[in-house]
Structure formats: structure tokens, C-alpha cells
VMD Tcl script that draws the C-alpha trace (Angstrom):
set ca {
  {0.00 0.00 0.00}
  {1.43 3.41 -0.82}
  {1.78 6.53 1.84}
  {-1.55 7.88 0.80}
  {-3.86 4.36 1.39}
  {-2.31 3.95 4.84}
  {-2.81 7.58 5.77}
  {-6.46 7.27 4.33}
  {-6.85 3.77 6.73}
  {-5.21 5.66 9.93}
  {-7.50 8.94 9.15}
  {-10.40 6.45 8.90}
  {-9.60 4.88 12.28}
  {-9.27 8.05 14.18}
  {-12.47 8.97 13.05}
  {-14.26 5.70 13.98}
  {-12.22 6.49 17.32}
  {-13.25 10.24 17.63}
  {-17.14 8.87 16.52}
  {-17.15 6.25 19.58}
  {-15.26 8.68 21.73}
  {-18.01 11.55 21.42}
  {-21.44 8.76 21.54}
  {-19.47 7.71 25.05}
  {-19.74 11.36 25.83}
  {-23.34 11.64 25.16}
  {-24.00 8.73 27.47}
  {-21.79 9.83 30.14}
  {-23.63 13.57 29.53}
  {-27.46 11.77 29.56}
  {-26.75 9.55 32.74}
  {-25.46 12.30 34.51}
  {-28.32 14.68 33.36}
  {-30.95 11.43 34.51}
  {-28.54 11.54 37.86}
  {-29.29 14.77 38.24}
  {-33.04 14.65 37.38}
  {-33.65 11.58 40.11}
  {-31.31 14.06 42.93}
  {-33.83 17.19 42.15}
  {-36.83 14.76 42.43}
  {-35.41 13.82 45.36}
  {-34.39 16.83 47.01}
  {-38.34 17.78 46.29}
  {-39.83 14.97 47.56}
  {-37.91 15.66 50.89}
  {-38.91 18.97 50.73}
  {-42.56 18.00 50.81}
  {-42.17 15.46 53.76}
  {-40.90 18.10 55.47}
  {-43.46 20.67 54.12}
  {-45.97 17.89 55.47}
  {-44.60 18.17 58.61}
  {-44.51 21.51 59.46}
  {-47.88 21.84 58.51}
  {-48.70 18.39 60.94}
  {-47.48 20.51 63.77}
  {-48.84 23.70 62.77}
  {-52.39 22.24 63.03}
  {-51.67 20.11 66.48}
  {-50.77 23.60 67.45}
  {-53.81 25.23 66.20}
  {-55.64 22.09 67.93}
  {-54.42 22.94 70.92}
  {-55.48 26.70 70.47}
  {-58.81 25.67 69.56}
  {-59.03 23.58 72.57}
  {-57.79 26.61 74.47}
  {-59.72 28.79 73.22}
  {-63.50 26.56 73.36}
  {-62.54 25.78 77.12}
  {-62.31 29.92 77.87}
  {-65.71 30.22 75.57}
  {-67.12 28.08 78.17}
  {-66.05 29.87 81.22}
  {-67.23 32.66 79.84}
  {-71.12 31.48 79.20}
  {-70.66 30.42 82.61}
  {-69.76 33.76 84.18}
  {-72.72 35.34 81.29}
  {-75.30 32.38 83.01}
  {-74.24 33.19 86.48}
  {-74.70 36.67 86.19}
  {-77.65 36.75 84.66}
  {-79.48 34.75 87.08}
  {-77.58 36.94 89.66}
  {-79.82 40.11 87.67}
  {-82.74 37.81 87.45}
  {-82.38 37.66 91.45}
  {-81.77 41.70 91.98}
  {-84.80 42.26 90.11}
  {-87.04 39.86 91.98}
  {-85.88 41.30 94.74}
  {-86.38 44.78 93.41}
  {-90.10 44.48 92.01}
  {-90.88 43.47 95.94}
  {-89.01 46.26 97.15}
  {-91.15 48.43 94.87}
  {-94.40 46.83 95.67}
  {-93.99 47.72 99.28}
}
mol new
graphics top color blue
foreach p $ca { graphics top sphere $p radius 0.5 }
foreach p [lrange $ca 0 end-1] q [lrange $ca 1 end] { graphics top cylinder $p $q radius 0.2 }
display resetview
């Protein structure tokens, strides 16, 4: 083979070379951008869990609030009931004053 044919042949082989060499690059490139993908999803997902439980204890906080808040609600028809037969009783009392 002359100069030329076995420059042609090596030319030929670092192309097949530089071909194979670039498609390995691509896969390399893909699996690291699919990596990358599953990591984000990841990272979000564990975001949400803990997005889920924040909110978990913000409403057994608000719970307890509530809870707080209904038992003072009650005291205070209590105190309204009380006083009001407390009235009830000074009035009574007041109508037979005046009928005297």
C-alpha cells in the first residue's frame, strides 16, 4: 500500500475512534443529566415530607389553640349564666321592694 492508502486507513480509524469517543460522551452527559433529574426529584420529595410536617405541627398547634380557646368560651357562658341569674335575682328582689 502506498503513503496515501495507509494515511487514508489511519484517518479512517481516528475517526471511527473520535465517533465512539463523542457517543461515550453523550452517554456519560445523559446519565449524569438522569442523575441529576432523580437528585432534584429527590431533594423535592424531601422537601414535601418536610413541608408535610410543618404543617402536621402547625395544626396540632392550632388544635391545641382551639381547645384553648373553646374551654375559655365556656367559662365565659358560665360567668354570662351566672350573672344573669344573679340580675334575674336583683330584680325579683327589686319588684318586691317596689311593691312595698
Amino acid at each position: 500500500l502506498g503513503v496515501a492508502a495507509r494515511l487514508e486507513r489511519r484517518r479512517d480509524a481516528v475517526l471511527v475512534s473520535y465517533s465512539q469517543l463523542q457517543a461515550a460522551r453523550r452517554g456519560r452527559q445523559s446519565a449524569k443529566r438522569a442523575l441529576e433529574n432523580s437528585l432534584r426529584g429527590k431533594a423535592a420529595a424531601a422537601e414535601r415530607r418536610k413541608d408535610v410536617e410543618r404543617a402536621k405541627v402547625r395544626v396540632a398547634d392550632l388544635r391545641g389553640k382551639v381547645a384553648e380557646e373553646e374551654e375559655l368560651l365556656s367559662e365565659l357562658r358560665e360567668t354570662r349564666e351566672s350573672l344573669t341569674r344573679n340580675l334575674d335575682k336583683e330584680a325579683v328582689l327589686l319588684r318586691a321592694e317596689c311593691a312595698l
